[in-house]
C-alpha positions in Angstrom: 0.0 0.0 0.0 0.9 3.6 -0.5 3.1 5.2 2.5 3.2 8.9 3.4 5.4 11.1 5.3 5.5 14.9 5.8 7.8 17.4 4.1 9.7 20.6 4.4 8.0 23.4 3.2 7.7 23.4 -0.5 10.1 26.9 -0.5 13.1 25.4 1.7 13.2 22.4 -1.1 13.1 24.7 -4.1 15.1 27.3 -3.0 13.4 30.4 -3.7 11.8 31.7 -0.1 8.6 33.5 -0.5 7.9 32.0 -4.7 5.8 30.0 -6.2 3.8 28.9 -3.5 0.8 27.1 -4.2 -1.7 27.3 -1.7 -3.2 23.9 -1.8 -5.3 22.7 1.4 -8.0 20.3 2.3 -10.6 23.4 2.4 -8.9 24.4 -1.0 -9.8 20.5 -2.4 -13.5 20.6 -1.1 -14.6 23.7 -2.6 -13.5 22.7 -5.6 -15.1 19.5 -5.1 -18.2 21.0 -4.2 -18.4 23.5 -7.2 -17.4 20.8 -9.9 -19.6 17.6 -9.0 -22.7 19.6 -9.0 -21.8 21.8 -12.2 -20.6 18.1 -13.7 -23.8 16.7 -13.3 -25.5 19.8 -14.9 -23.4 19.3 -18.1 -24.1 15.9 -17.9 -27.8 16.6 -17.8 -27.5 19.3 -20.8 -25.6 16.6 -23.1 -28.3 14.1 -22.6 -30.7 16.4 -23.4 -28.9 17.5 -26.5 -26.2 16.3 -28.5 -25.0 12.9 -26.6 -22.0 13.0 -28.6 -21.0 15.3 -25.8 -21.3 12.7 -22.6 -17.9 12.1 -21.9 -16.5 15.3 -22.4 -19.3 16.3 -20.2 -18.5 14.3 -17.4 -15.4 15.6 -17.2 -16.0 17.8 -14.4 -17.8 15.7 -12.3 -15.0 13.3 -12.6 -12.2 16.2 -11.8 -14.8 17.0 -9.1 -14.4 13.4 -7.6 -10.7 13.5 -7.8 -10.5 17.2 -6.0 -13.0 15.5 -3.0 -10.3 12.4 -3.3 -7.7 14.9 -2.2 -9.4 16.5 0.6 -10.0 13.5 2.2 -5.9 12.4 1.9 -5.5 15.9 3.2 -8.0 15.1 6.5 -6.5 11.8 6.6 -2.7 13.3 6.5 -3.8 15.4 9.4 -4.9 12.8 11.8 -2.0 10.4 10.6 -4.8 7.8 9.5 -2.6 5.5 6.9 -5.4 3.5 5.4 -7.2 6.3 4.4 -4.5 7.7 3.2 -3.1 5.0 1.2 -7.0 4.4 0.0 -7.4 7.9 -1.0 -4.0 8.3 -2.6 -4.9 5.2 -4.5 -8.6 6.3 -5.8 -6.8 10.0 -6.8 -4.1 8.7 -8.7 -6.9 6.8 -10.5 -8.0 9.7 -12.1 -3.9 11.0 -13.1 -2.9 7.8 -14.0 -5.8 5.8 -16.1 -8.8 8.1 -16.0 -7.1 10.9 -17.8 -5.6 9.2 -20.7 -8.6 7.0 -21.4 -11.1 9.3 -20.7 -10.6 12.8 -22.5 -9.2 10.8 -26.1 -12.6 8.5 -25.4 -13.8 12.2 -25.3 -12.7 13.8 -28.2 -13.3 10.8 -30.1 -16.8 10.7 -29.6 -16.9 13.7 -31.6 -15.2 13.3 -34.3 -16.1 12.5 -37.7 -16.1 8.8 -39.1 -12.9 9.5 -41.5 -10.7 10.7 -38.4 -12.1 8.4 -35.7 -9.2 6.0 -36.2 -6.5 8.4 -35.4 -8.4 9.3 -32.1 -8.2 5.7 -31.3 -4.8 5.3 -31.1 -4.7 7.9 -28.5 -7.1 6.0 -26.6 -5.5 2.4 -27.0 -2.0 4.2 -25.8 -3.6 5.8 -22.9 -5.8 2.9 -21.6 -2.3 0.9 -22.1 0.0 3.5 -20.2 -2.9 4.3 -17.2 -2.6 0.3 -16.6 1.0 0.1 -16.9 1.5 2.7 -14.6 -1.6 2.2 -11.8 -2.2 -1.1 -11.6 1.4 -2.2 -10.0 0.2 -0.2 -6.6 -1.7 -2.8 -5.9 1.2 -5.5 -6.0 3.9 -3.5 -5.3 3.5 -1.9 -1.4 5.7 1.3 -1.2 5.3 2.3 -4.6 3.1 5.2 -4.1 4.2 7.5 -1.4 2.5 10.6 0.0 4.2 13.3 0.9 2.7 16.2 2.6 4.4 19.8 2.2 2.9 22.8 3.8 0.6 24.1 1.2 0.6 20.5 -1.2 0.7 16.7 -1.2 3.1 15.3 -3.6 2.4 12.3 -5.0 6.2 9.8 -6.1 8.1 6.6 -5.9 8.1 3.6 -8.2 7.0 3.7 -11.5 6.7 0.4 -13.8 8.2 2.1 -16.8 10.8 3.3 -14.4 12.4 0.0 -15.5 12.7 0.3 -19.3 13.6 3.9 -19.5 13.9 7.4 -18.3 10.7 8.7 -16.9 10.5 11.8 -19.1 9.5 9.7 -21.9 7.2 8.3 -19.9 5.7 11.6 -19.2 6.2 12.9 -22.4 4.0 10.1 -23.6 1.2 11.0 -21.3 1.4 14.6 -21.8 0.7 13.6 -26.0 -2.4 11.2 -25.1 -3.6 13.9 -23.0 -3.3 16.9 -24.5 -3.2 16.2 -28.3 -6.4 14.6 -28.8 -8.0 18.0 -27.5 -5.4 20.5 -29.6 -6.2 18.1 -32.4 -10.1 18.2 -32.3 -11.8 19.4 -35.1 -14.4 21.0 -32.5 -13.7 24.3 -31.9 -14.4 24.5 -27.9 -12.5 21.3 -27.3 -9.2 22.4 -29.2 -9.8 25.8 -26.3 -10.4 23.3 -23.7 -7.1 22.0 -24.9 -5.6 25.1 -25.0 -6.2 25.6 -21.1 -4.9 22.5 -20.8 -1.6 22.8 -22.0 -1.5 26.5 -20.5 -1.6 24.7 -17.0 1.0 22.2 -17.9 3.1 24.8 -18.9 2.7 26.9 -16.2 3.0 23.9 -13.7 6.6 22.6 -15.2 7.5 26.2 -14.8 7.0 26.8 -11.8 5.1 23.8 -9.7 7.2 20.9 -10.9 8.1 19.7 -7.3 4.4 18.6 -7.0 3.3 18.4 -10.4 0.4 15.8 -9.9 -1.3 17.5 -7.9 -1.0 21.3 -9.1 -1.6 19.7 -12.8 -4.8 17.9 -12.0 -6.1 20.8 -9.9 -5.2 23.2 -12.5 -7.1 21.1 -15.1 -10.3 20.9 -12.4 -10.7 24.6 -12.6 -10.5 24.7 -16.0 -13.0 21.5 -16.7 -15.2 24.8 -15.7 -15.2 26.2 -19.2 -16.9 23.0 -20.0 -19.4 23.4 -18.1 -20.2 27.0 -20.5 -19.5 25.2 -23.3 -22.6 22.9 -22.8 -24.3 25.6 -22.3 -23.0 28.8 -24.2 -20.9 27.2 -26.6 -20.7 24.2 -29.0 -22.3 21.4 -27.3 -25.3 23.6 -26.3 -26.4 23.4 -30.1 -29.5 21.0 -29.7 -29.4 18.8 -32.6 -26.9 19.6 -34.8 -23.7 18.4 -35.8 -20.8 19.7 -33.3 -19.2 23.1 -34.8 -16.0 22.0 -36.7 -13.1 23.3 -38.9 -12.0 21.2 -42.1 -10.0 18.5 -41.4 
């Protein structure tokens, strides 16, 4: 199971007193929590009622919502020192970073695409669903794997990784960052190549200056910004009832 231990202040490890400091908390976790499930389930509710094509990407965040209450509880946990829950919660949030994320949002922008590009689309989704099960399932068999470490203001999530073993672990991120990403900058939707946009703003902006907990500043980064899917169900492209999503020429 996952361990945990507590941490120097995020500054003291990076050097710079006083910069990029990332106020992450349990309060911090639930809020968002509470603002994306019920917004998710709205979006959800909107697709269904108009263009279904639009589900997954829908769901999106009421699933970053799920992961953001995941961490609050590993926060509360960390704070009474209560190691199951914390290796449970850890385990059920790095669900979403590791499998849900590169099977769910190319699932997503396949869904939209038309038949002629469909096949490219899967290929992001076969890499991802093989990559999220590469890298999740060994927790389970492998105790000490997945450590918890909590800083002042955010947890950091590390330790073994199964690809660890066959090469360097930029690769492996580099891999994850194209199933993730590119699907949505390659969209021929117009609001899910924005969506992707966002995306890749946060990445950028979490490598930058964030990378000594980049889980966790990435996936909370990308929960706030699931928000601008929320308007897109119902201000933007997937609030046009019955019609074909708004595209650009392959």
């Amino acid at each position: 199971m996952p361990g945990y231990f507590a941490g120097a202040c995020p500054e003291q490890q990076i050097g710079n007193p006083g910069e990029n400091h990332m106020c992450l908390s349990a309060e911090v976790s639930f809020i968002a929590a509470a603002g994306l499930i019920p917004a998710g389930m709205l979006s959800i509710r909107q697709a269904w009622r108009g263009d279904r094509r639009y589900l997954p990407l829908a769901t999106l965040p009421l699933l970053f919502g799920i992961q953001q209450l995941a961490e609050g509880v590993v926060w509360v946990a960390g704070s009474s020192q209560n190691t199951e829950l914390i290796a449970s919660a850890s385990l059920l949030y790095m669900f979403f970073s590791w499998l849900a994320w590169p099977v769910w949002i190319p699932v997503s922008t396949f869904a939209l695409e038309p038949a002629r590009r469909k096949p490219y689309f899967l290929v992001f989704v076969i890499a991802g669903a093989m990559l999220g099960a590469l890298q999740y399932i060994p927790y389970f068999a492998h105790e000490g794997w997945l450590n918890t470490r909590f800083l002042s203001h955010v947890i950091v999530y590390e330790g073994t990784e199964l690809l660890d073993f066959v090469g360097r672990r930029e690769i492996t991120y580099a891999i994850y960052v194209s199933v993730v990403i590119l699907p949505l900058l390659l969209s021929s939707v117009r609001g899910v190549r924005i969506f992707g946009f966002l995306a890749f703003g946060v990445l950028i902006t979490t490598y930058t200056f964030f990378a000594y907990a980049y889980v966790s500043v990435f996936c909370f980064g990308g929960a706030v910004m699931s928000s601008y899917l929320v308007w897109m169900m119902y201000r933007g492209d997937g609030s046009k009832h019955g019609t074909r999503p708004q595209t650009t020429p392959a």
